[in-house]
C-alpha positions, 0 to 999 in steps of 0.5 A: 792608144791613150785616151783621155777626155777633157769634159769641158769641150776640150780633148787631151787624147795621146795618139799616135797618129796625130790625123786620126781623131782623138776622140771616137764617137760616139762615146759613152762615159761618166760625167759628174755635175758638182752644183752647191746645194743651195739648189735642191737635190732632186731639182738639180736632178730635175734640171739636168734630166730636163737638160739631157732631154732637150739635146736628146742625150742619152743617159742613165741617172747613176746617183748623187753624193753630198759633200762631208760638209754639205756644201755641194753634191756630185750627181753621176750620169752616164751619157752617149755623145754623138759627136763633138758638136754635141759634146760641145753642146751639152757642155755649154748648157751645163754651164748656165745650170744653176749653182754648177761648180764644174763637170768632169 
């Protein structure tokens, strides 16, 4: 089976069983949040630790990388999801993060 996730709520798996769920939880991966560096670094790290805290997803804080220009900055976690509500959950809070471009 060919898995893909779509991070923003959604699921793109290929399966060939089409009533077998297209994702398997709980999952583990890598989600990066890219925000505009108008916030802070460490506040954004604050933000999202705060955020993760609050939905009690389990994760690990892998690192952050700025742009060559500066403008923005990609912070990796490792996250274990439940369920799909709780997919969908983190990702309609990541949403409200401020100066967040997307999460893949």
């Amino acid at each position: 089976m060919n898995q893909k996730i779509n991070l923003n709520g959604g699921d793109t798996s290929v399966k060939n069983n089409q009533n077998e769920p297209k994702i398997e939880f709980p999952v583990t991966f890598e989600l990066k949040v890219v925000v505009e560096t108008l916030v802070s670094l460490t506040e954004t790290q604050r933000e999202l630790d705060l955020l993760l805290l609050r939905l009690a997803v389990a994760n690990e804080y892998l690192g952050v990388k700025e742009s060559g220009k500066g403008k923005f900055a990609s912070h990796t976690l490792r996250v274990l999801l439940l369920n799909q509500e709780h997919l969908n959950e983190l990702y309609s809070e990541l949403k409200k993060l401020p100066g967040l471009k997307f999460a893949v």
